[in-house]
N, CA, C and O of each residue as an XYZ file, in Angstrom:
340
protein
N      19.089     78.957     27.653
C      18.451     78.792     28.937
C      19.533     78.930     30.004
O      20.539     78.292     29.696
N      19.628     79.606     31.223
C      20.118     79.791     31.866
C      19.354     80.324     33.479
O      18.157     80.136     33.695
N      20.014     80.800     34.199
C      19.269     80.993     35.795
C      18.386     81.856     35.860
O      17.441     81.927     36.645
N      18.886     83.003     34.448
C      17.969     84.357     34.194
C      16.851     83.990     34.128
O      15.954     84.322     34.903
N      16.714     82.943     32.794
C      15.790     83.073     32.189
C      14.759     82.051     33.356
O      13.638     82.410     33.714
N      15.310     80.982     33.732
C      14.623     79.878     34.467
C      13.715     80.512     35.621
O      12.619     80.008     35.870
N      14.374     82.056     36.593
C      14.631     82.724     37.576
C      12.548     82.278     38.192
O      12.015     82.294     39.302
N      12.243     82.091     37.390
C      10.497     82.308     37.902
C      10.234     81.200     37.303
O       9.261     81.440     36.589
N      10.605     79.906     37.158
C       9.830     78.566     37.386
C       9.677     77.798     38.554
O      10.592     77.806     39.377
N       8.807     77.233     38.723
C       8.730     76.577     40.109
C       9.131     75.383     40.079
O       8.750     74.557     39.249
N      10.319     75.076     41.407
C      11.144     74.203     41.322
C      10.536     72.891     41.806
O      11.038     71.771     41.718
N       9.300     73.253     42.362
C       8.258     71.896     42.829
C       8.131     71.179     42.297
O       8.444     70.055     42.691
N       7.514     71.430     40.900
C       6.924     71.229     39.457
C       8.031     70.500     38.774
O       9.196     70.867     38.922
N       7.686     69.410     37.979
C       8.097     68.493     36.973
C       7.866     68.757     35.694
O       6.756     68.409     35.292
N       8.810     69.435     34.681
C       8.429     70.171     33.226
C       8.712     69.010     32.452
O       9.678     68.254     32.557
N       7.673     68.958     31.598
C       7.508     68.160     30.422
C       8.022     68.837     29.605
O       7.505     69.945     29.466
N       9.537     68.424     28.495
C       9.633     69.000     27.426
C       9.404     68.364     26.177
O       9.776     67.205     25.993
N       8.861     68.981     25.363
C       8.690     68.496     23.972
C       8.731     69.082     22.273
O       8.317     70.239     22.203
N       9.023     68.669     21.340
C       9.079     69.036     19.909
C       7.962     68.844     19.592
O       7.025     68.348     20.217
N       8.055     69.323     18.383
C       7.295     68.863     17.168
C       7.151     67.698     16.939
O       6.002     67.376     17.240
N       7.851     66.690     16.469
C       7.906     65.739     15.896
C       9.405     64.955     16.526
O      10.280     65.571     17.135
N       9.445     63.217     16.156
C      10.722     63.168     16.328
C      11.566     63.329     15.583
O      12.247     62.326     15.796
N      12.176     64.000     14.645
C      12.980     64.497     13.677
C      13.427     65.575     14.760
O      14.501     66.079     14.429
N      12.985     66.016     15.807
C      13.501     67.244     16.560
C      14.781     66.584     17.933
O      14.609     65.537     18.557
N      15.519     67.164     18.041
C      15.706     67.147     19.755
C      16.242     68.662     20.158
O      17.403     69.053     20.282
N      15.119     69.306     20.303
C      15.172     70.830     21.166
C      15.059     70.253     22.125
O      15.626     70.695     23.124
N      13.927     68.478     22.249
C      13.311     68.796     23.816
C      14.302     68.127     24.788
O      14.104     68.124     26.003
N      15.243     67.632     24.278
C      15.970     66.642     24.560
C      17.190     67.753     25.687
O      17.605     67.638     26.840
N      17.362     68.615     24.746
C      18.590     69.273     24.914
C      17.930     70.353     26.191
O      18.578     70.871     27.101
N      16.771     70.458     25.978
C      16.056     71.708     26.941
C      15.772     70.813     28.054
O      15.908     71.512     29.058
N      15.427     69.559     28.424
C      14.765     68.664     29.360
C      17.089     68.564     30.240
O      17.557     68.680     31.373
N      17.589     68.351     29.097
C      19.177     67.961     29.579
C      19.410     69.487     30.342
O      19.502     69.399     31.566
N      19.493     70.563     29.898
C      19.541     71.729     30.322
C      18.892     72.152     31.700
O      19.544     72.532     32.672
N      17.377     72.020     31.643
C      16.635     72.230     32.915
C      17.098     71.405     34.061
O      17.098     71.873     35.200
N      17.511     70.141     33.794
C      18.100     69.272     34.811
C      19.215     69.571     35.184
O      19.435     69.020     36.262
N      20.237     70.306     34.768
C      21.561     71.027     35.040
C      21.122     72.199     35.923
O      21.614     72.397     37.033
N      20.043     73.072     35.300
C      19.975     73.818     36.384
C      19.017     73.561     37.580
O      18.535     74.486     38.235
N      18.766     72.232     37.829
C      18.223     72.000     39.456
C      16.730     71.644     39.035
O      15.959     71.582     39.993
N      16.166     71.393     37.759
C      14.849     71.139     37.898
C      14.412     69.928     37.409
O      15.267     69.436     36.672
N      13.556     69.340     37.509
C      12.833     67.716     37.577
C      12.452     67.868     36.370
O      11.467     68.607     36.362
N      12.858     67.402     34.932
C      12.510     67.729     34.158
C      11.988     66.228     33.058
O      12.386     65.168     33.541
N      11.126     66.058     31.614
C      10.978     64.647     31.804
C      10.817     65.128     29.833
O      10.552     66.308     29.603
N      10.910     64.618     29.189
C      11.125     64.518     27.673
C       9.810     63.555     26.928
O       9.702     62.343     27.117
N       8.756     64.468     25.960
C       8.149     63.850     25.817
C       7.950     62.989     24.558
O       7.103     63.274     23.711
N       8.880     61.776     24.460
C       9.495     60.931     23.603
C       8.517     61.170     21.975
O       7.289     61.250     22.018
N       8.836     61.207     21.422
C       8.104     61.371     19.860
C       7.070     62.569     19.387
O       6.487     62.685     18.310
N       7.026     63.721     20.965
C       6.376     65.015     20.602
C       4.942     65.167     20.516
O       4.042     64.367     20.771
N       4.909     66.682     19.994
C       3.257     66.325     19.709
C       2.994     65.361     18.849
O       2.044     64.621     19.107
N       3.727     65.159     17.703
C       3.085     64.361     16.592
C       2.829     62.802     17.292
O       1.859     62.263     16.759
N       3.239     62.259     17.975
C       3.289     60.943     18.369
C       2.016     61.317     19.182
O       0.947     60.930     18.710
N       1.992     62.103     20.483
C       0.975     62.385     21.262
C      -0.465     62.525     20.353
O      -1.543     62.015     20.659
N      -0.268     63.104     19.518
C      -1.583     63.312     18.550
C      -1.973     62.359     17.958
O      -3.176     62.257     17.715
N      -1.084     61.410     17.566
C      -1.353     60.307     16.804
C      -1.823     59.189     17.772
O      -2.609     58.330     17.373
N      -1.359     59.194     19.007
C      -2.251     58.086     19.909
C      -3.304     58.343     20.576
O      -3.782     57.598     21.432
N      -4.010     60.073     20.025
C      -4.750     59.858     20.309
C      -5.856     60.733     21.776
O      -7.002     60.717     22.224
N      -4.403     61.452     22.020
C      -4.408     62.243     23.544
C      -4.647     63.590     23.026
O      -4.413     63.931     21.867
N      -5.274     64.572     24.235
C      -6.201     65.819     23.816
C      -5.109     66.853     23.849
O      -4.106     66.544     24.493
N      -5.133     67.937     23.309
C      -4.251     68.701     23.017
C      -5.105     70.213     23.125
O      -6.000     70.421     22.306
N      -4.731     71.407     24.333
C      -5.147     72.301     24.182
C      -4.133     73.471     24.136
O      -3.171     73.623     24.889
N      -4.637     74.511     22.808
C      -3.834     75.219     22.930
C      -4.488     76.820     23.380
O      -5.602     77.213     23.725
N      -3.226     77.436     23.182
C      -3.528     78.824     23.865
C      -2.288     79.900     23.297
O      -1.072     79.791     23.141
N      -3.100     80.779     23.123
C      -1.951     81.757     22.275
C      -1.227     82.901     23.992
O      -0.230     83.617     24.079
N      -2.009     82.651     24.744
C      -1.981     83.788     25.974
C      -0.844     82.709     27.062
O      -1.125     81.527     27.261
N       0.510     83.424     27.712
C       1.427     82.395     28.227
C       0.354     82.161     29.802
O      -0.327     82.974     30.427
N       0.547     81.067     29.960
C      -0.127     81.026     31.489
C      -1.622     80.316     31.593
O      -2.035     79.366     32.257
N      -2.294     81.279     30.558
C      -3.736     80.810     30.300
C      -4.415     79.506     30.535
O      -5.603     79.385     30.832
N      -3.599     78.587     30.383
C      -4.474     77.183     30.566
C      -4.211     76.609     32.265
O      -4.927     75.717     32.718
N      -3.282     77.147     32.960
C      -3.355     76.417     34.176
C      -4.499     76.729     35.238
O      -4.528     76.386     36.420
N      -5.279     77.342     34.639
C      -6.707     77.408     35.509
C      -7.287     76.277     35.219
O      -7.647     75.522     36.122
N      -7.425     76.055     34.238
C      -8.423     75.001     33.327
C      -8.255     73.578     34.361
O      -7.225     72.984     34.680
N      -9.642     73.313     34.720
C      -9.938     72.245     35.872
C      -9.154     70.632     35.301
O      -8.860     69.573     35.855
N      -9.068     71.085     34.168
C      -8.359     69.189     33.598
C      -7.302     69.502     33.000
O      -6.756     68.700     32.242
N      -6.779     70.828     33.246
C      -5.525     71.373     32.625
C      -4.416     69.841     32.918
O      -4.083     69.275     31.877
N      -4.002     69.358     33.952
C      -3.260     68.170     34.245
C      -3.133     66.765     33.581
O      -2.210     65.954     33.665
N      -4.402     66.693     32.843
C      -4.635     65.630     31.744
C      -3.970     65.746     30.485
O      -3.687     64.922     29.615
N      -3.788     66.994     30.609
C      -3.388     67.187     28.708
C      -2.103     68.148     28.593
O      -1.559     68.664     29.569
N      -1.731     68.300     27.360
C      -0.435     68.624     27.140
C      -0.722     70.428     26.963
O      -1.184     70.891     25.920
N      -0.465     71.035     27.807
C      -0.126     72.438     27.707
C       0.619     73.258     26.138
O       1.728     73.014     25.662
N      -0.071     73.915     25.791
C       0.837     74.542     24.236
C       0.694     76.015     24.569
O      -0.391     76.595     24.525
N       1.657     76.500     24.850
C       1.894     77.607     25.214
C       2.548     78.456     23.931
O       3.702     78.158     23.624
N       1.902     79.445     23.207
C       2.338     79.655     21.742
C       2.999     81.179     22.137
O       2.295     81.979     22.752
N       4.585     81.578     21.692
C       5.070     83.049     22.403
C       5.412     83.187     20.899
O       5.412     82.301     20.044
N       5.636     84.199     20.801
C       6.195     85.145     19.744
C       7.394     85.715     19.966
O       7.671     86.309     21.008
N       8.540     85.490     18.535
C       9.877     86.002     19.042
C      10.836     85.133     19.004
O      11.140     84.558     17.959
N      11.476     84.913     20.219
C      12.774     84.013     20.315
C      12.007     82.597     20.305
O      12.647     81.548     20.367
C-alpha cells in the first residue's frame, strides 16, 4: 500500500479494516499503514469470524463498489471480493 495505490480513496471517510479471523493481522498492519498515509482508519478487532458470530449482517458482492448504493449499506460490513493480488 502506498500513495499510488491509496491515490482514489476518500480522505473524508473512516476505513474499517479487517481479516478473516483473529489468527490474522493483515488488518492490523493495513489499518497501521492507511494511518501513515493520512487516513482515519479503525481495525475490526476479531474479523469477520467474530462479527459473524455475534451475530451482525454481512453483505457480500463480487462487483468492487457495488454495495455503496445499498440504502443500509452503513449498517453492515462491506465485502468487497477482487481477484489477483
Amino acid at each position: 500500500m502506498n500513495t499510488e495505490t491509496v491515490a482514489r480513496f476518500d480522505r473524508s471517510k473512516v476505513y474499517v479494516v479487517y481479516c478473516d479471523g483473529i489468527g490474522c493481522n493483515a488488518s492490523t498492519k493495513g489499518a497501521y499503514k492507511l494511518a501513515l498515509l493520512g487516513f482515519r482508519a479503525k481495525e475490526l478487532l476479531g474479523g469477520l469470524d467474530w462479527w459473524r458470530r455475534d451475530g451482525h449482517p454481512v453483505t457480500v458482492s463480487h462487483e468492487l463498489n457495488s454495495l455503496y448504493s445499498h440504502p443500509r449499506a452503513r449498517a453492515r460490513v462491506r465485502v468487497g471480493i477482487r481477484s489477483g493480488r
